[in-house]
Every structure is written in structure tokens, then in C-alpha cells.
N, CA, C and O atoms as a Tinker XYZ file with bonds, in Angstrom:
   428  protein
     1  N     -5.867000   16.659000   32.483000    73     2
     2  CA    -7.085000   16.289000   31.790000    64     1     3
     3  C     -6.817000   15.029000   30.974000    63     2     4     5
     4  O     -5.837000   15.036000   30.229000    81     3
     5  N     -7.489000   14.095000   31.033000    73     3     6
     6  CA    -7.635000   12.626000   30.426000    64     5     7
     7  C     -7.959000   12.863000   29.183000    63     6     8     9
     8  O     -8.465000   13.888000   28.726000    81     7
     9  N     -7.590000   11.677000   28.514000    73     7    10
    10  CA    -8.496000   11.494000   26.727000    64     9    11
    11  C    -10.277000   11.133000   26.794000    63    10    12    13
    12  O    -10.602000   10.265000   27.606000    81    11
    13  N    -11.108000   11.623000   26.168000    73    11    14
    14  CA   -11.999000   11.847000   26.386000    64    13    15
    15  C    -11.957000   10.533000   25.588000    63    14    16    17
    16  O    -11.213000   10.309000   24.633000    81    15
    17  N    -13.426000    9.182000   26.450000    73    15    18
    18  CA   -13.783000    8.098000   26.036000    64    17    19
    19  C    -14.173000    7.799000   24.619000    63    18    20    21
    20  O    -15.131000    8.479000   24.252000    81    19
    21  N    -13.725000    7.022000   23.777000    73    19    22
    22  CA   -13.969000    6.893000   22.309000    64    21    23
    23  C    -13.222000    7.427000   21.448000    63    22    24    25
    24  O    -13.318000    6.998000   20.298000    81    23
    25  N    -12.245000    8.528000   21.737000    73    23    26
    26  CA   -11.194000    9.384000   20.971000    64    25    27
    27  C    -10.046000    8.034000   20.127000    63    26    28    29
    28  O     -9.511000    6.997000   20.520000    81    27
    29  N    -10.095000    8.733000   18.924000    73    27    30
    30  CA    -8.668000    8.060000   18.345000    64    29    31
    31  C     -7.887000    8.802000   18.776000    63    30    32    33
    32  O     -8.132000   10.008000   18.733000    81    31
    33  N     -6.700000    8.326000   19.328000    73    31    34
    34  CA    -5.657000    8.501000   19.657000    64    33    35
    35  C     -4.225000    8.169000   18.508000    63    34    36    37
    36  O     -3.156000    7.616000   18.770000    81    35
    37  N     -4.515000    8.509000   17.744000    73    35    38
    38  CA    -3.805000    8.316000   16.859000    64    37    39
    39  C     -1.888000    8.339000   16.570000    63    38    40    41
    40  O     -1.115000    7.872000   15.734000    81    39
    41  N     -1.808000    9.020000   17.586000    73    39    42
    42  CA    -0.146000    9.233000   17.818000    64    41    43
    43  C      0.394000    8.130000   18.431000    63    42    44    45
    44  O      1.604000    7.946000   18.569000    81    43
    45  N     -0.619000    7.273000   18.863000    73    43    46
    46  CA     0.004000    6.454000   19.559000    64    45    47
    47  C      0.165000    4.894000   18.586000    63    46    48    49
    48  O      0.863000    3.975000   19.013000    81    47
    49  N     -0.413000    4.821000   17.571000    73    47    50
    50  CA    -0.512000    3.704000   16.930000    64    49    51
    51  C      0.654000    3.105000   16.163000    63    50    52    53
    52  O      1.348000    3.680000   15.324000    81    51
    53  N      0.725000    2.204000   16.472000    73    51    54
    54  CA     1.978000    1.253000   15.772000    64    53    55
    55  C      2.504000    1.780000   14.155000    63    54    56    57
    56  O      3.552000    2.065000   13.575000    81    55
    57  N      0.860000    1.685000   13.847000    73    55    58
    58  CA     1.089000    1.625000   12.203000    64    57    59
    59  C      1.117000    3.260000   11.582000    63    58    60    61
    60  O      0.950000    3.488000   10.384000    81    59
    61  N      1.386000    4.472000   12.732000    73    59    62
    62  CA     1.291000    5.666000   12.110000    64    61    63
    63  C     -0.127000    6.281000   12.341000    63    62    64    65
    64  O     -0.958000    5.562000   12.896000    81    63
    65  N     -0.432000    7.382000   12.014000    73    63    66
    66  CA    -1.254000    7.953000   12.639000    64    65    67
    67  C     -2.863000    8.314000   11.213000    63    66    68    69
    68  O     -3.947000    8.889000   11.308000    81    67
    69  N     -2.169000    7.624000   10.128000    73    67    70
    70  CA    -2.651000    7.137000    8.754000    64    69    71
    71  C     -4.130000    6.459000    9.321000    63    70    72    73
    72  O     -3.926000    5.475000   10.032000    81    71
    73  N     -5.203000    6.717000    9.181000    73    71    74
    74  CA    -6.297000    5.631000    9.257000    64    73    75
    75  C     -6.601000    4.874000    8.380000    63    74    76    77
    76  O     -7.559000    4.138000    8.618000    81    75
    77  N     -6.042000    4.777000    7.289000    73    75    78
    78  CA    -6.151000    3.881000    6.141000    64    77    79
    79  C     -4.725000    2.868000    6.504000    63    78    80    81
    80  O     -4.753000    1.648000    6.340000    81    79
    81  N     -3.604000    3.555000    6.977000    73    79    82
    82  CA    -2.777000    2.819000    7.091000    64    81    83
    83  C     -3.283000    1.649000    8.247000    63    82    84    85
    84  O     -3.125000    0.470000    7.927000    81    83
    85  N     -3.714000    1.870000    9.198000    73    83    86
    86  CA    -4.043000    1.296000   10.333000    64    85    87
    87  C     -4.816000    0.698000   10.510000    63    86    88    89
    88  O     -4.783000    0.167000   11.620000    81    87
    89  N     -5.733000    0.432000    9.824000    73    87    90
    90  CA    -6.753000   -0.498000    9.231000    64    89    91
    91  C     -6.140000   -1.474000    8.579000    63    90    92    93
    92  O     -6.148000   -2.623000    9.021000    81    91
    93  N     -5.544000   -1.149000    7.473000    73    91    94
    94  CA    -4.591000   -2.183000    6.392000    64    93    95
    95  C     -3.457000   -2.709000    7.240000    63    94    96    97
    96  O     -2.907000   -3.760000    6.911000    81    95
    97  N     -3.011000   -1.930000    8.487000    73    95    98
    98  CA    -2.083000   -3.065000    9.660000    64    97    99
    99  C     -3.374000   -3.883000   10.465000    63    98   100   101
   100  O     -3.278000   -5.080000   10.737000    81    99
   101  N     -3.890000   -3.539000   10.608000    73    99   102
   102  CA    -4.612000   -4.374000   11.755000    64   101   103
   103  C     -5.684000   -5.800000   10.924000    63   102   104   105
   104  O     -6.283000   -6.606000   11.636000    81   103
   105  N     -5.749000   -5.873000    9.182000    73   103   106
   106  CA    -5.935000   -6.619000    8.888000    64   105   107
   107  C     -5.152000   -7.019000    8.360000    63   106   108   109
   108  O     -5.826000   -7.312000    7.373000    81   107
   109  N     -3.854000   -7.446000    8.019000    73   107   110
   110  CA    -2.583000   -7.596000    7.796000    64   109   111
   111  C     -2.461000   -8.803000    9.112000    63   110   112   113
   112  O     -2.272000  -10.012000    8.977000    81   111
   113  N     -2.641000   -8.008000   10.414000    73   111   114
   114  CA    -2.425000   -8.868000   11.739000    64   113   115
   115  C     -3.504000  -10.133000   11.405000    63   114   116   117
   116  O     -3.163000  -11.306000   11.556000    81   115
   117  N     -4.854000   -9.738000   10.931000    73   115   118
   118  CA    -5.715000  -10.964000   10.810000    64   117   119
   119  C     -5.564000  -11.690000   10.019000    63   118   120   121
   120  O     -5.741000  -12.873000   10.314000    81   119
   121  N     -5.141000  -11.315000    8.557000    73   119   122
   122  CA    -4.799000  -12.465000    7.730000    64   121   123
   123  C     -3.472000  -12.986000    8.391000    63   122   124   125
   124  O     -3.567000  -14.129000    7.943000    81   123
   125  N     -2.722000  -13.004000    8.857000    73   123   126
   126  CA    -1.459000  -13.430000    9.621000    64   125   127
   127  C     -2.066000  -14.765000   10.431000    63   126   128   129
   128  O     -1.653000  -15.923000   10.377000    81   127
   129  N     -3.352000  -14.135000   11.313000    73   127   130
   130  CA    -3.100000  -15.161000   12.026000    64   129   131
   131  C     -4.254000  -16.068000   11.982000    63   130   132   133
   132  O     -4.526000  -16.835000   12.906000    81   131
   133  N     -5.185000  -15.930000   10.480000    73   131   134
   134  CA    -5.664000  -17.041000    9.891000    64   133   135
   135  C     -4.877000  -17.658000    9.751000    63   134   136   137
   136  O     -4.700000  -18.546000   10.584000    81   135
   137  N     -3.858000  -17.514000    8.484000    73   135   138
   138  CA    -2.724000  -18.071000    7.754000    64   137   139
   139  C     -2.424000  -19.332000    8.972000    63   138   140   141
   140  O     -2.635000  -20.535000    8.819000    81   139
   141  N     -1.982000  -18.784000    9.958000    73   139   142
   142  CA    -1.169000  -19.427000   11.139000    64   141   143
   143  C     -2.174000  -20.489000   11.728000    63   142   144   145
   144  O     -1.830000  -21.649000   11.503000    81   143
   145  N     -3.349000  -20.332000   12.438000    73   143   146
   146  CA    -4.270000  -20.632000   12.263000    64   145   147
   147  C     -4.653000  -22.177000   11.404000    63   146   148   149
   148  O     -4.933000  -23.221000   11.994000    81   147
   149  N     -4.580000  -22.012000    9.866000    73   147   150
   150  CA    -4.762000  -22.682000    9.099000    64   149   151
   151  C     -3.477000  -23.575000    8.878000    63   150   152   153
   152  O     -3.383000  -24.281000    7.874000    81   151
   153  N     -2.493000  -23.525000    9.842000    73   151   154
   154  CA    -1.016000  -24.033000    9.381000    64   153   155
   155  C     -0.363000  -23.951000    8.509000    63   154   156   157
   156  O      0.328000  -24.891000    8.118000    81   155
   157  N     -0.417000  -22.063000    7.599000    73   155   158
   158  CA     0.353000  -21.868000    6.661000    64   157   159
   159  C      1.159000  -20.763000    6.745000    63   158   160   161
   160  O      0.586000  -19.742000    7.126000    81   159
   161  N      2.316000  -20.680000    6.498000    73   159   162
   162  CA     3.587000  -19.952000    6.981000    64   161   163
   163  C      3.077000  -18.612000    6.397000    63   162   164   165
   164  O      2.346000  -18.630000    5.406000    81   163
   165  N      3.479000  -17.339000    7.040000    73   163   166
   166  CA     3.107000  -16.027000    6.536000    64   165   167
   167  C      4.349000  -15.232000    6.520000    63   166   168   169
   168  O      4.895000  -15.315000    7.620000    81   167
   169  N      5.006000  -14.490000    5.688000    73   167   170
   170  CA     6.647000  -14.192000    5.408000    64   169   171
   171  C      6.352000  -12.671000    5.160000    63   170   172   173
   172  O      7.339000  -11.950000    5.013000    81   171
   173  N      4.999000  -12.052000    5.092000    73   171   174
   174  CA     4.182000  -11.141000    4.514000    64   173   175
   175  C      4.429000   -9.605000    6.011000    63   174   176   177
   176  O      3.826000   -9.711000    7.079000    81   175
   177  N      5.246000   -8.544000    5.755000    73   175   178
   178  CA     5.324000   -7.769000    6.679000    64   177   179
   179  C      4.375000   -6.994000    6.407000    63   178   180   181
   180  O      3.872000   -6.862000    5.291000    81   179
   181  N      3.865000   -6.076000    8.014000    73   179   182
   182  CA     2.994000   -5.452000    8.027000    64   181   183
   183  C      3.240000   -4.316000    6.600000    63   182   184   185
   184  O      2.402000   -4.043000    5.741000    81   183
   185  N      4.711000   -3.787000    6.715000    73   183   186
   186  CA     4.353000   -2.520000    5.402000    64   185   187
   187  C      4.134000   -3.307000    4.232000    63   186   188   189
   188  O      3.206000   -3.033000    3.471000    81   187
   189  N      5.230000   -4.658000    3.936000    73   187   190
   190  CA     4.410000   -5.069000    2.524000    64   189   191
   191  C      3.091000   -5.183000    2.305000    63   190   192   193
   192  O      2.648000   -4.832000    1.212000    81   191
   193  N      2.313000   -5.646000    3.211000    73   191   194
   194  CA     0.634000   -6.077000    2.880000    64   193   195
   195  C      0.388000   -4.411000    2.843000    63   194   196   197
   196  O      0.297000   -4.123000    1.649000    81   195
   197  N      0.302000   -3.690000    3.330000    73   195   198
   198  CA    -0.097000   -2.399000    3.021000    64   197   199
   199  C      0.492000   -1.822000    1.994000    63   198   200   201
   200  O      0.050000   -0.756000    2.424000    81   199
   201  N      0.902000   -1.596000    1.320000    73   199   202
   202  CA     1.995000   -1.588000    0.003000    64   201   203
   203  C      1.273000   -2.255000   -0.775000    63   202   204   205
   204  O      0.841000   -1.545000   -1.683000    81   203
   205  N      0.893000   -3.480000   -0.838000    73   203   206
   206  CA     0.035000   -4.032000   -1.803000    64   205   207
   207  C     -1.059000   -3.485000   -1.487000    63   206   208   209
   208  O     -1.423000   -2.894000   -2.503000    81   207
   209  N     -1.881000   -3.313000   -0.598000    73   207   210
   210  CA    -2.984000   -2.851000   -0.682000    64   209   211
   211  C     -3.261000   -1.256000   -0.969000    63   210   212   213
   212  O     -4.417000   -0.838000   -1.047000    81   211
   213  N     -2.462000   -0.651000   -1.076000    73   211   214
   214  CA    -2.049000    0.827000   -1.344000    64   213   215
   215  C     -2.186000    1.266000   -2.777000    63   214   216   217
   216  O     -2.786000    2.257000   -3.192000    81   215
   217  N     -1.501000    0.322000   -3.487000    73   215   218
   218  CA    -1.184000   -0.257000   -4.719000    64   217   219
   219  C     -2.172000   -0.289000   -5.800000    63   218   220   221
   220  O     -2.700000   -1.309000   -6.242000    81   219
   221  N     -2.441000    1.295000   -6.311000    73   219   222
   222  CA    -3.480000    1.860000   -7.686000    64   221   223
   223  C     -5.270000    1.765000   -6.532000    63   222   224   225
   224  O     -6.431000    1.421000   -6.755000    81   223
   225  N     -4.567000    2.247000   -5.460000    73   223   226
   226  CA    -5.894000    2.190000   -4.281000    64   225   227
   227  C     -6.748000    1.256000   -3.855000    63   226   228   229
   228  O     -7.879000    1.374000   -3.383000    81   227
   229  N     -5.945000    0.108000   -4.117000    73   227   230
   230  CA    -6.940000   -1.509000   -4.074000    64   229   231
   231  C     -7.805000   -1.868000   -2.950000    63   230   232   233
   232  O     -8.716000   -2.686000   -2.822000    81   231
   233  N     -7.188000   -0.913000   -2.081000    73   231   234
   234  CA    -8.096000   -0.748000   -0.486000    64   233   235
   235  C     -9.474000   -0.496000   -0.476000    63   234   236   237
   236  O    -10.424000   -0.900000    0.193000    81   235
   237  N     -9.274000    0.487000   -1.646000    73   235   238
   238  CA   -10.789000    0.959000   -1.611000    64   237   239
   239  C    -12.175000   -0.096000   -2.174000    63   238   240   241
   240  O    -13.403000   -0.024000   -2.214000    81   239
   241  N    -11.312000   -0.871000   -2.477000    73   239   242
   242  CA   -12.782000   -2.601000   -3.047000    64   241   243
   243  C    -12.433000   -3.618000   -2.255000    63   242   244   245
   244  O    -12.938000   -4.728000   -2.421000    81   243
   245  N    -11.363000   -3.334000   -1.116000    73   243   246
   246  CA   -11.237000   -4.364000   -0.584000    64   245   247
   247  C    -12.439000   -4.888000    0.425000    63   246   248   249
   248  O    -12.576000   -4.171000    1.416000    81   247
   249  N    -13.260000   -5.931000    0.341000    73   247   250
   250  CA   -14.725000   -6.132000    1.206000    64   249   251
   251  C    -14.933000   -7.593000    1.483000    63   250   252   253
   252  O    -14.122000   -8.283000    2.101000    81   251
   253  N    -15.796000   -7.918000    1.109000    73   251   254
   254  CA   -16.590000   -9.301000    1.745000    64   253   255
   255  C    -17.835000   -9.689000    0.322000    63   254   256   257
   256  O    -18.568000  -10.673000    0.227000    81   255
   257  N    -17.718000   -8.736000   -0.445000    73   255   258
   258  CA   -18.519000   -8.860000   -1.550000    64   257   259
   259  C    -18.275000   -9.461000   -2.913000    63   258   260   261
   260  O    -17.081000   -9.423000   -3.212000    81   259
   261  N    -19.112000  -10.042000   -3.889000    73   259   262
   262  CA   -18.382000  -10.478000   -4.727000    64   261   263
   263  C    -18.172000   -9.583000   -5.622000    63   262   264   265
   264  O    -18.001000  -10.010000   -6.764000    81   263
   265  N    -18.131000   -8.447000   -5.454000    73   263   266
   266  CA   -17.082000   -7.720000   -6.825000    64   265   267
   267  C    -15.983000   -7.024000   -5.877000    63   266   268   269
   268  O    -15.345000   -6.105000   -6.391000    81   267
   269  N    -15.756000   -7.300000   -4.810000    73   267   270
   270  CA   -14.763000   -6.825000   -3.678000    64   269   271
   271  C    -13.572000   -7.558000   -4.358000    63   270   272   273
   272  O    -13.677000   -8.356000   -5.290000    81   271
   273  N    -12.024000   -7.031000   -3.537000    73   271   274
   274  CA   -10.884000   -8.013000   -3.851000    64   273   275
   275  C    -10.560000   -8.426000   -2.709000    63   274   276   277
   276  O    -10.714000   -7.987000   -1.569000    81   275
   277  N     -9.968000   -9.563000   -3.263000    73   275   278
   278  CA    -9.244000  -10.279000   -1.913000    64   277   279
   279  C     -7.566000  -10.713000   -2.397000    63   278   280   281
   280  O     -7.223000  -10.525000   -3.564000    81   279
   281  N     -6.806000  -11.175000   -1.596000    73   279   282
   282  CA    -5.708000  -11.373000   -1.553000    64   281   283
   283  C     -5.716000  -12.963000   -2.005000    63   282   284   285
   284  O     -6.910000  -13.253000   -1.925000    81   283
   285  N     -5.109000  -13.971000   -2.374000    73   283   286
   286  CA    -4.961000  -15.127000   -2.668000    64   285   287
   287  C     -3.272000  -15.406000   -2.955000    63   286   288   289
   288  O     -2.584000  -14.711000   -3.702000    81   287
   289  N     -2.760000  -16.663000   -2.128000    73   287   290
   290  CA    -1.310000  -17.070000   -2.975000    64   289   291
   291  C     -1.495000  -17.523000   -4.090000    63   290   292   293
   292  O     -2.406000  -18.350000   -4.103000    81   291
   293  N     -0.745000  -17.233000   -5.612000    73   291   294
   294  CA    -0.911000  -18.048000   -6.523000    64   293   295
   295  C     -0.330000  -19.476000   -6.475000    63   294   296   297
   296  O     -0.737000  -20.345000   -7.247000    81   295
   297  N      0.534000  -19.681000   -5.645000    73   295   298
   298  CA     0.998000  -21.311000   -5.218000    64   297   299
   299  C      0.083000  -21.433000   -3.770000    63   298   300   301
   300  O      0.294000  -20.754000   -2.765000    81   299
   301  N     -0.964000  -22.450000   -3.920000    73   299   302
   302  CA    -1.230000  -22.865000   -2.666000    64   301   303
   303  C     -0.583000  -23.366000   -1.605000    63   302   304   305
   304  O     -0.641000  -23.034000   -0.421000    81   303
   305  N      0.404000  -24.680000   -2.461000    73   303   306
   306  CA     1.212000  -24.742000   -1.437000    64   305   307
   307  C      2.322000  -24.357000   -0.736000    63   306   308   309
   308  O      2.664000  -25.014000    0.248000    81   307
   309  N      3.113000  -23.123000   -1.189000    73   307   310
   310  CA     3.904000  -22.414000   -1.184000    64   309   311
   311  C      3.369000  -21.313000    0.109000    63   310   312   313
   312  O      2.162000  -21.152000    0.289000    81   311
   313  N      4.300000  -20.663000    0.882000    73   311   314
   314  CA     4.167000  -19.891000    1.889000    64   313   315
   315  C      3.311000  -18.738000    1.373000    63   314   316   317
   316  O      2.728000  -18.871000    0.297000    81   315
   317  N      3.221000  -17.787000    1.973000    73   315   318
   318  CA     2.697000  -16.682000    1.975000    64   317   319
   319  C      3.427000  -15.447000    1.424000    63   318   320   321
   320  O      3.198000  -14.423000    2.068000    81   319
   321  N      4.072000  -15.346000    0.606000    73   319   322
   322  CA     4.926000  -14.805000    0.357000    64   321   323
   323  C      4.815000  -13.233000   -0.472000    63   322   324   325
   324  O      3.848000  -13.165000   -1.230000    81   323
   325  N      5.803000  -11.835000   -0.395000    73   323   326
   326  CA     5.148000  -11.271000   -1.264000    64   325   327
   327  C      5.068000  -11.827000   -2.906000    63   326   328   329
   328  O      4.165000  -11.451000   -3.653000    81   327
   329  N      6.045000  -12.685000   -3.299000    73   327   330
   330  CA     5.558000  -12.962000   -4.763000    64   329   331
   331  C      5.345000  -14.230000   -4.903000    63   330   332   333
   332  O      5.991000  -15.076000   -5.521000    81   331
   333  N      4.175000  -14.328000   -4.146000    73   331   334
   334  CA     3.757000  -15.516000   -4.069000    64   333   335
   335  C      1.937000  -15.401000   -3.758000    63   334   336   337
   336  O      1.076000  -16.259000   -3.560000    81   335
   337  N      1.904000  -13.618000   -3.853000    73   335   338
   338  CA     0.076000  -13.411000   -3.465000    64   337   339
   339  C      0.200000  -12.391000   -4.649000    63   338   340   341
   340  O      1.167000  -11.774000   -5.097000    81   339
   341  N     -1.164000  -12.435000   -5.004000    73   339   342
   342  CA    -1.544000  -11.850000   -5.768000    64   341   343
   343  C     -3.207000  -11.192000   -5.160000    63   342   344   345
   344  O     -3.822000  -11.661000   -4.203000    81   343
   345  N     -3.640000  -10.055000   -5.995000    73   343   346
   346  CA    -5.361000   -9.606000   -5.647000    64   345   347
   347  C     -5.984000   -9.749000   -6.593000    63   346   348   349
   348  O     -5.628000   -9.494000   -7.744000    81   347
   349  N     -6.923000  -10.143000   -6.265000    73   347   350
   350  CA    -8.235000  -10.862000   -7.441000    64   349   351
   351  C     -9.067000  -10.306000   -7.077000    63   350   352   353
   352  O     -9.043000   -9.575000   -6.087000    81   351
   353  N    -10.487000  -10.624000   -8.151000    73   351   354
   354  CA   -11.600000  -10.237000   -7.511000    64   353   355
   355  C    -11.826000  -11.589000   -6.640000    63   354   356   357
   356  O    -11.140000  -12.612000   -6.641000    81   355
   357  N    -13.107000  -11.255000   -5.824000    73   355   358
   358  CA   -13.242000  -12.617000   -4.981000    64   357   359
   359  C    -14.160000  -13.381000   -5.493000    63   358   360   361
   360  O    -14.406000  -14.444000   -4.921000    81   359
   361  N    -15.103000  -12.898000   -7.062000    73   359   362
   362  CA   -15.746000  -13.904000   -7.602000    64   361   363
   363  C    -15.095000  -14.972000   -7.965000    63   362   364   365
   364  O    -15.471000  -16.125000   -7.752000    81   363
   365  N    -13.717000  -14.516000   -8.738000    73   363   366
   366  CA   -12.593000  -15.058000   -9.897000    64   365   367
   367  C    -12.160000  -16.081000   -8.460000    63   366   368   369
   368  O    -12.373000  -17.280000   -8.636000    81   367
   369  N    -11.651000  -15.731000   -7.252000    73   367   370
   370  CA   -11.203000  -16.973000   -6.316000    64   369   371
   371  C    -12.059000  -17.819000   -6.152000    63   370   372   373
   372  O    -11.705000  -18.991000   -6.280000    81   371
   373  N    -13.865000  -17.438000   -5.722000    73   371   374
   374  CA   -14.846000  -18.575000   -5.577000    64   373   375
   375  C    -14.809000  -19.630000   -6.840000    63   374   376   377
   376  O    -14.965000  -20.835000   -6.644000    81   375
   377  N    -14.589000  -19.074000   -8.172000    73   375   378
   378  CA   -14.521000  -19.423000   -9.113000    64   377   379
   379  C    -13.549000  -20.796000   -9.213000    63   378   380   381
   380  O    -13.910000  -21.919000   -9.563000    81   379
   381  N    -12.144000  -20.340000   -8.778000    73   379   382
   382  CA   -11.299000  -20.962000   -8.767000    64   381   383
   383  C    -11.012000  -22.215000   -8.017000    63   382   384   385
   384  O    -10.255000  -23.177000   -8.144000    81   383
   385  N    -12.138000  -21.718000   -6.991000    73   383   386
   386  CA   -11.524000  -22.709000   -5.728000    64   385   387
   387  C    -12.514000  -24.295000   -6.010000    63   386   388   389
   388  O    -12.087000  -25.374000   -5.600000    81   387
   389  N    -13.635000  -24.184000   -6.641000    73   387   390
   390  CA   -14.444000  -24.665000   -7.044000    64   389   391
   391  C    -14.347000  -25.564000   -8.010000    63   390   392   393
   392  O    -14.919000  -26.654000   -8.008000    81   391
   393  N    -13.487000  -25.063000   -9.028000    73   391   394
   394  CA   -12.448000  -25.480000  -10.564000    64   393   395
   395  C    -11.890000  -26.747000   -9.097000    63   394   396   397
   396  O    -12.341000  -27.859000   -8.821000    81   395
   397  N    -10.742000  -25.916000   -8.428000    73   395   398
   398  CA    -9.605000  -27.004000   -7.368000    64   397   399
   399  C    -10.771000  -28.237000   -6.882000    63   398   400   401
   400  O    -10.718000  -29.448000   -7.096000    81   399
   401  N    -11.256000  -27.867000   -6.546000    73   399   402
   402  CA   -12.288000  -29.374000   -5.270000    64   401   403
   403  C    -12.887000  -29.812000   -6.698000    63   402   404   405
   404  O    -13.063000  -31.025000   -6.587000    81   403
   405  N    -13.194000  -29.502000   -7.689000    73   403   406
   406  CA   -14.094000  -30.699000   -8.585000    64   405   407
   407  C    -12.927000  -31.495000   -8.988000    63   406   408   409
   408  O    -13.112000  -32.707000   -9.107000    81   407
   409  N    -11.647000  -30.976000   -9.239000    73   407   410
   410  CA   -10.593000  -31.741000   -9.806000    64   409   411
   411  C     -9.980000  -32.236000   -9.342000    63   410   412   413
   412  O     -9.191000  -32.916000   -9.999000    81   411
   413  N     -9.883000  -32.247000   -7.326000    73   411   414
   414  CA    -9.637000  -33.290000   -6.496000    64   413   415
   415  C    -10.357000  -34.030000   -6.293000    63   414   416   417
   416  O    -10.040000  -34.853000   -5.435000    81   415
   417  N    -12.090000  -34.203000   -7.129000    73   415   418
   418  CA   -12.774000  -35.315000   -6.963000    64   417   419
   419  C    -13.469000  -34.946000   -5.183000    63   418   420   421
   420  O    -14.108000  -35.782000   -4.544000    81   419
   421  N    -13.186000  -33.722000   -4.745000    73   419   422
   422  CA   -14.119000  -33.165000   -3.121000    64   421   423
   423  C    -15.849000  -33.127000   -3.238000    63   422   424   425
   424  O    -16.740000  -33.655000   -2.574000    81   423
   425  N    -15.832000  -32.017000   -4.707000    73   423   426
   426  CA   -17.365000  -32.057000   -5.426000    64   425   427
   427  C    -17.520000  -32.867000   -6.067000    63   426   428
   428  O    -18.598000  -32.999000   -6.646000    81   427
């Protein structure tokens, strides 16, 4: 008898059979390969990014919204590093990034 169509299969997953874990790997893989993408080095392993995101349950606001968090390096130009990212809210980054381009004279 086959796996019935749509089933998680969960034993079989890289990141453990965790659905919170496996989510937090499989966007781990996407910020990776923005980063890469964008031509910036990523040093960031799948358990560390989950570890941070684990971290007093930060997963649970992690979104697309502005009182959501997001991940940010505090050195831009510096790799991707674990002590080299920090989680913010993502107003405080729009905030920030905005502060950066008026003071490169972009805005």
C-alpha cells in the first residue's frame, strides 16, 4: 500500500520530523539563497538559524507584517554570520534602512 496523496511524510525529512523545525529549515534554505542571490556570503547553518529562531519562541511573529520579526546583519557589510544577525521588528529595519539611503544621499 502507497502513501496516500498529500500526506506529510514526516520521517523522511532532512530537518526531523518537528514541523516547526522544518519550516524554520526550509526558510533558512531561502534566506541562504537570497543572501547568495544578492552576492552576500551566508556562514549561517541550518540548526543555527533555527536556534535563533527557537530562541524565547521568535518563530511565532516571524511574518511579512510590520509588527512581525525579521532577521537583519548588524554589519551590512560583513557576512552573514551567527554574530553578526540579529532579530528586529521589521518596522525598526524599514525604519533603519531609510535612516541608510537618506544618508547615502539615494533619497
Amino acid at each position: 500500500m502507497g502513501v496516500k496523496k498529500g500526506t506529510l511524510r514526516r520521517d523522511q525529512w532532512i530537518s526531523g520530523p518537528d514541523l516547526v523545525d522544518h519550516r524554520l529549515f526550509n526558510d533558512c534554505q531561502r534566506s541562504r539563497a537570497q543572501a547568495w542571490f544578492r552576492g552576500e556570503e551566508w556562514f549561517i547553518t541550518e540548526q543555527e538559524y533555527i536556534a535563533i529562531w527557537r530562541q524565547d519562541d521568535r518563530y511565532l511573529r516571524k511574518g511579512r507584517t510590520r509588527e512581525s520579526l525579521c532577521m537583519i546583519r548588524k554589519d551590512p557589510e560583513l557576512a552573514w554570520t551567527i554574530d553578526n544577525v540579529e532579530i528586529i521588528p521589521r518596522i525598526e529595519h524599514f525604519r533603519n534602512a531609510v535612516l541608510i539611503r537618506k544618508l547615502q544621499g539615494i533619497i
